[in-house]
C-alpha positions as CSV (number, residue, x, y, z in Angstrom):
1,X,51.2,206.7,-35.4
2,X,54.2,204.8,-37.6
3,X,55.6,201.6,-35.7
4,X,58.4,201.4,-33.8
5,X,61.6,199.9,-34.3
6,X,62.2,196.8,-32.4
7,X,65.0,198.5,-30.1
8,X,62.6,201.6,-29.8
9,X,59.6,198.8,-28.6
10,X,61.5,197.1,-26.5
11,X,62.1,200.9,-24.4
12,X,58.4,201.2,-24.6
13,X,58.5,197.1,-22.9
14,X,60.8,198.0,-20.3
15,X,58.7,201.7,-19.2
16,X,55.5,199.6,-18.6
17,X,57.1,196.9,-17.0
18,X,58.5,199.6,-14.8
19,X,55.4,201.0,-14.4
20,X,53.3,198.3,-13.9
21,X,55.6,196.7,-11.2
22,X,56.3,199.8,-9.1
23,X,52.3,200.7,-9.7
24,X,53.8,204.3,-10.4
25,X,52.3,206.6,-12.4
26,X,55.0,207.0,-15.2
27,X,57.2,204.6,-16.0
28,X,60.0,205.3,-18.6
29,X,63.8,203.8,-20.2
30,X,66.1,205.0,-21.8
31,X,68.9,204.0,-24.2
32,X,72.5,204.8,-24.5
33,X,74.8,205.5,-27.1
34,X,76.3,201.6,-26.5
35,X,72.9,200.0,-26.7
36,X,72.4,199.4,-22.8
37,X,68.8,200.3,-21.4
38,X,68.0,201.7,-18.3
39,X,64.4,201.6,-16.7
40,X,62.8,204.0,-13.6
41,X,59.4,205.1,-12.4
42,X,58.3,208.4,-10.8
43,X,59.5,209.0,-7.5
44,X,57.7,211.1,-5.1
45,X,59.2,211.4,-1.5
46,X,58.8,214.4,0.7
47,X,62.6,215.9,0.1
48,X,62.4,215.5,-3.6
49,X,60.4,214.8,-7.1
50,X,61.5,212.6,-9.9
51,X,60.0,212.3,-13.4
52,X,60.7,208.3,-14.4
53,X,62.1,209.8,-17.5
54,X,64.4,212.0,-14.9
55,X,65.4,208.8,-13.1
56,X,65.8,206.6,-16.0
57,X,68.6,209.4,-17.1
58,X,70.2,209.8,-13.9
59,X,70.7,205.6,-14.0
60,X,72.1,206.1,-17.4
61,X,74.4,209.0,-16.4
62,X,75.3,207.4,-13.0
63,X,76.3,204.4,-15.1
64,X,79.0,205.9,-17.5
65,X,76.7,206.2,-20.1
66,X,78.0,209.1,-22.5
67,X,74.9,210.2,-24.6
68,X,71.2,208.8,-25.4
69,X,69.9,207.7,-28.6
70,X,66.4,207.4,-27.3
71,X,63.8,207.7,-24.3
72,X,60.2,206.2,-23.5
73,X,57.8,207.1,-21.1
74,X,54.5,205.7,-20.2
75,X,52.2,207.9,-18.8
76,X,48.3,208.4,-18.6
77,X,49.0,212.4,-18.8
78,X,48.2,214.1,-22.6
79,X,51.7,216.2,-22.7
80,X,55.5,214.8,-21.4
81,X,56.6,217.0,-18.5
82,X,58.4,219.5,-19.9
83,X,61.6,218.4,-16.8
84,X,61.6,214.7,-19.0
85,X,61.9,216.6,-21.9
86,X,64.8,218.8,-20.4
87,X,66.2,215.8,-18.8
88,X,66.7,214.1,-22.2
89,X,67.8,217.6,-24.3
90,X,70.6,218.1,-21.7
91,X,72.2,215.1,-22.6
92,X,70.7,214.2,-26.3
93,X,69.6,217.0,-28.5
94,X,68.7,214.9,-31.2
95,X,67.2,211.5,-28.9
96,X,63.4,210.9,-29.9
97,X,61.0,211.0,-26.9
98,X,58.4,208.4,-27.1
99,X,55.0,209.0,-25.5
100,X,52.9,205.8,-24.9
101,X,49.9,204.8,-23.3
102,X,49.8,202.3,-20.6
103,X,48.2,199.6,-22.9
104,X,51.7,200.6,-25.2
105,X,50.3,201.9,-28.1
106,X,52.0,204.9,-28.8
107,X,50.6,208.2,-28.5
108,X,53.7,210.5,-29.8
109,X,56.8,211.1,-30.9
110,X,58.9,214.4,-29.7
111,X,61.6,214.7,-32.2
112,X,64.4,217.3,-31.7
């Protein structure tokens, strides 16, 4: 797998950070079209289910943010949940989707 770029490494920082402080089992972030970042873990509560990936979007959305240019999440699981995927399409066709491990090497790359 090809290294990152650094503003593509520092997503795959933020989603283990995430991770690792919430002790959640994804972690992911997200960037904007104006460069600002936006971190969330999984959410599991009894009335409703986030993907981090899910939550990192609705942050990004719920901060003005107009379109994403790329999203990370960190995750044990082989696949991205196909509801992160559909998260990121609905607002970013063309945003890469970054799969990494929790150690942060990176395991794939979804492209459009």
């Amino acid at each position: 797998m090809p290294d990152l770029e650094a503003e593509d490494q520092k997503l795959v920082t933020l989603a283990r950070s995430a991770r690792a402080r919430n002790g959640a089992a994804e972690g992911a972030a997200v960037r904007d079209t104006d460069g600002r970042t936006y971190a969330a873990t999984t959410v599991e509560l009894p009335s409703f289910r986030l993907t981090a990936v899910q939550g990192a979007v609705a942050a990004a959305l719920s901060s003005g943010a107009e379109g994403l240019e790329a999203a990370v999440v960190v995750t044990t699981d082989a696949l991205v949940d196909e509801a992160s995927v559909q998260a990121v399409r609905d607002v970013a066709k063309l945003a890469p989707i970054v799969r990494a491990e929790p150690s942060g090497e990176i395991a794939e790359v979804l492209q459009p």
